[in-house]
C-alpha positions in Angstrom: 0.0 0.0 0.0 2.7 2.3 0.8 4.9 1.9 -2.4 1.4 2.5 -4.3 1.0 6.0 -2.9 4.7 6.8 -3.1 4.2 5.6 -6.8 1.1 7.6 -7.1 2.6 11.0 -5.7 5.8 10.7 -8.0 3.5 10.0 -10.7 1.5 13.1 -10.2 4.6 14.8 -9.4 5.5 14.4 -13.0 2.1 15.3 -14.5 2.0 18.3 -13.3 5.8 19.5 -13.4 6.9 17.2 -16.7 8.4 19.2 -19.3 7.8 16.2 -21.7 8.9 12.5 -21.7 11.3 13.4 -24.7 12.9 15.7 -22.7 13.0 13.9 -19.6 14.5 10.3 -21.6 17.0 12.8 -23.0 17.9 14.3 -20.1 18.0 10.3 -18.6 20.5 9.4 -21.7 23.0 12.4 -21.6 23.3 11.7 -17.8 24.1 7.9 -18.3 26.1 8.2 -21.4 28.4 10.7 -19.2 28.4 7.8 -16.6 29.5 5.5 -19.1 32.4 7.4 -20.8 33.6 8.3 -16.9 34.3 4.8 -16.4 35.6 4.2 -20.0 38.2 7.1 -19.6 38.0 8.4 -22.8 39.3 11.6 -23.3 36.5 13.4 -25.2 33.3 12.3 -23.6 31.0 14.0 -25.6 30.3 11.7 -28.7 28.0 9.3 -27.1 26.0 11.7 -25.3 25.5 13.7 -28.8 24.7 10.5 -30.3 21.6 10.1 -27.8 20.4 13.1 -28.5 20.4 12.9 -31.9 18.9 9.6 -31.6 16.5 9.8 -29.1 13.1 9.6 -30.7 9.1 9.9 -29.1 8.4 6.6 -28.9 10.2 3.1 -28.7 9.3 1.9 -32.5 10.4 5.5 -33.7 13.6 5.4 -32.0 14.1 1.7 -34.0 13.3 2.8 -36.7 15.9 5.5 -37.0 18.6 3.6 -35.4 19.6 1.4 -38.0 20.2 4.3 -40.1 22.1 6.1 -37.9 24.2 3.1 -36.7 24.7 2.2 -40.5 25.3 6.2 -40.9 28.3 6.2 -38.0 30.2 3.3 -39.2 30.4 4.5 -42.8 31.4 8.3 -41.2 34.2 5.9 -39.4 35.4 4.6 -42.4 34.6 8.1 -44.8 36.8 9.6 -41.9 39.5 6.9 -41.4 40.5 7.8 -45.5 40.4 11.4 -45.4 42.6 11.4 -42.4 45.2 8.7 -44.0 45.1 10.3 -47.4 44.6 14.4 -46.5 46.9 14.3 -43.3 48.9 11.5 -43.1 50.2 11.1 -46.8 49.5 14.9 -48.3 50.6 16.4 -44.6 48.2 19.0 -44.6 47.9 21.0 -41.3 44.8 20.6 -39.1 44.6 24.4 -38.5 44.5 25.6 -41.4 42.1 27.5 -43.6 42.2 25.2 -46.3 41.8 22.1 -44.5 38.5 23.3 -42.9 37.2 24.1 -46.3 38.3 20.7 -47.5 36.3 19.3 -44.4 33.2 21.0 -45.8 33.4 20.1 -49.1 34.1 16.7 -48.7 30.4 16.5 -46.3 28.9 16.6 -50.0 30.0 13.3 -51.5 29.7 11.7 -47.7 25.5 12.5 -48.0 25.2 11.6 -51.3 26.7 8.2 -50.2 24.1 7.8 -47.4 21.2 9.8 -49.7 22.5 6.6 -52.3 21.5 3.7 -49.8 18.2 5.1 -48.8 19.8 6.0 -44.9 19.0 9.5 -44.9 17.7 8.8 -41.2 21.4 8.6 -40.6 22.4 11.9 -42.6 22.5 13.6 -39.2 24.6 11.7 -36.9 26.8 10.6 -40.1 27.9 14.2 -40.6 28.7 14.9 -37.3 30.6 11.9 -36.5 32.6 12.5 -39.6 33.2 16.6 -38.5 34.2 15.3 -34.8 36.6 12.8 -35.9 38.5 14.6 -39.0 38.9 18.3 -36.9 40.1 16.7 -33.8 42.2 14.2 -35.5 45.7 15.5 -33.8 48.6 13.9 -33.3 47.3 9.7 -32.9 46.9 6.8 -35.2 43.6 7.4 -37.4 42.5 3.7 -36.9 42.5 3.9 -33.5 41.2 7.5 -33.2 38.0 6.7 -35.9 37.4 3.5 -33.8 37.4 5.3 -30.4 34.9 7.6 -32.2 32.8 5.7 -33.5 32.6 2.9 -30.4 31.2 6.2 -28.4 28.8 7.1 -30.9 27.3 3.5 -31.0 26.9 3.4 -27.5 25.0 6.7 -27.2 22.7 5.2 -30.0 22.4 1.8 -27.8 21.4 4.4 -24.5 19.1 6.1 -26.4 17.3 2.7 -27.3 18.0 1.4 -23.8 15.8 4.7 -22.1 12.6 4.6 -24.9 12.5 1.1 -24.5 12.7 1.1 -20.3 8.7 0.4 -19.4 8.8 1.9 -16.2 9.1 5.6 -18.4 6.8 4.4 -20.7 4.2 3.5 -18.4 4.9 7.4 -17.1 4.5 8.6 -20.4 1.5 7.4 -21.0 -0.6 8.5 -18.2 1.0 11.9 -19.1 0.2 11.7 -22.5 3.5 12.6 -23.7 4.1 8.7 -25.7 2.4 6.7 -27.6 3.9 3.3 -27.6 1.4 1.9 -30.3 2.1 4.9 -33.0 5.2 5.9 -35.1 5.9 9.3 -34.9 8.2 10.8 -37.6 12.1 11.4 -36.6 12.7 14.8 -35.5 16.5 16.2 -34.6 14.5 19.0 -32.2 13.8 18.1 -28.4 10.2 18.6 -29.4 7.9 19.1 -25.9 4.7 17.1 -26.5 2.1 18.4 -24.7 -0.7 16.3 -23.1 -3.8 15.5 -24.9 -6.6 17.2 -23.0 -9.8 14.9 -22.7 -13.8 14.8 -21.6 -15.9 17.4 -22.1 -15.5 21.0 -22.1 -16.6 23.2 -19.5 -20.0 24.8 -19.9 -20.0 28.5 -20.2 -21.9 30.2 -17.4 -24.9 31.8 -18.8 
C-alpha cells in the first residue's frame, strides 16, 4: 500500500511538473552516457552523449526505426573519416589548422551525403555528418584507426542508451498516463527536443450563462 502511494505522488509529481517525456529520456541518456564514458576514460566524452540526443526519438518503435540508419550512418562516417585522415593528413601532410583544410572538411560533407542519400539511410544523414566533422577536426597527433574507432565505439553506445531509455517500461508506463508517448504509433524522426504536450480529454466546460 505504501509503495502505491509513493508511486502515485511521483507519478502526479511528474504530470503536473513534466516538461515532456522526450525531454525527460533525453535528459536520462545524456546523464548515463556521461556515466558510461567516466568509467571508460575516454578523453573526449561528448560523442556518445551527442549520439543520444540525436537519436533519441518519441516513442520506442520510432527510436528503431531511426537507429539502423544512424548506426549504418556512423560506421560508414568511421570509415569516410579513417581515408580522409590517412590520405589528406597523413600522406599529403596538410595542417589541421589551417584554412584550407577546414574548407576541404566542408566540401568533402557533400559526397559523404550523397553516399548515405544513395542507400536510402537518410535517417542517418545527421549523426553521419557529425561523426565525420568530430573525428576529422580533432584528428591530432594519434593513429587514425585507433582514433576513428574510439569515435565511433562512443557514438554507438550513445545510439544503444538512447534505445536502452525509450525502451525502459517503467518511463513508458509514465508517459502514457502523461500523454507525452504513444507506444502503439510511429511518430516521424525529428532532430529537435520537441515538448509534447498532453492530450486534454472529456468534455468542455460549460460556459456560465
Amino acid at each position: 500500500m505504501q509503495e502505491n502511494s509513493v508511486w502515485q505522488r511521483f507519478t502526479s509529481f511528474l504530470i503536473s511538473n513534466s516538461p515532456g517525456m522526450r525531454v525527460i529520456k533525453t535528459c536520462l541518456a545524456i546523464t548515463i552516457c556521461l556515466i558510461i564514458e567516466y568509467f571508460r576514460g575516454t578523453d573526449m566524452p561528448y560523442h556518445s552523449s551527442i549520439a543520444a540526443i540525436v537519436c533519441m526519438q518519441p516513442t520506442l518503435k520510432s527510436t528503431f526505426k531511426t537507429a539502423g540508419d544512424r548506426t549504418i550512418g556512423t560506421l560508414i562516417a568511421g570509415l569516410y573519416s579513417f581515408l580522409f585522415i590517412t590520405v589528406f593528413y597523413q600522406q599529403l601532410q596538410m595542417s589541421l589548422d589551417t584554412l584550407s583544410y577546414f574548407i576541404l572538411i566542408g566540401v568533402m560533407t557533400l559526397p559523404l551525403m550523397i553516399i548515405i542519400i544513395a542507400l536510402k539511410k537518410q535517417g542517418g544523414l545527421a549523426i553521419t555528418v557529425v561523426v565525420f566533422l568530430l573525428v576529422v577536426i580533432n584528428a591530432g597527433e594519434t593513429n587514425p584507426l585507433v582514433y576513428t574507432i574510439e569515435r565511433v565505439v562512443g557514438t554507438l553506445i550513445g545510439i544503444g542508451v538512447a534505445l536502452f531509455i525509450n525502451w525502459l517500461p517503467i518511463l513508458n508506463k509514465i508517459g502514457k498516463r502523461l500523454g507525452h508517448v504513444d507506444i502503439s504509433q510511429v511518430v516521424p524522426a525529428s532532430s529537435n527536443l520537441e515538448i509534447a504536450k498532453p492530450e486534454l480529454t472529456g468534455k468542455r466546460p460549460e460556459s456560465s450563462k
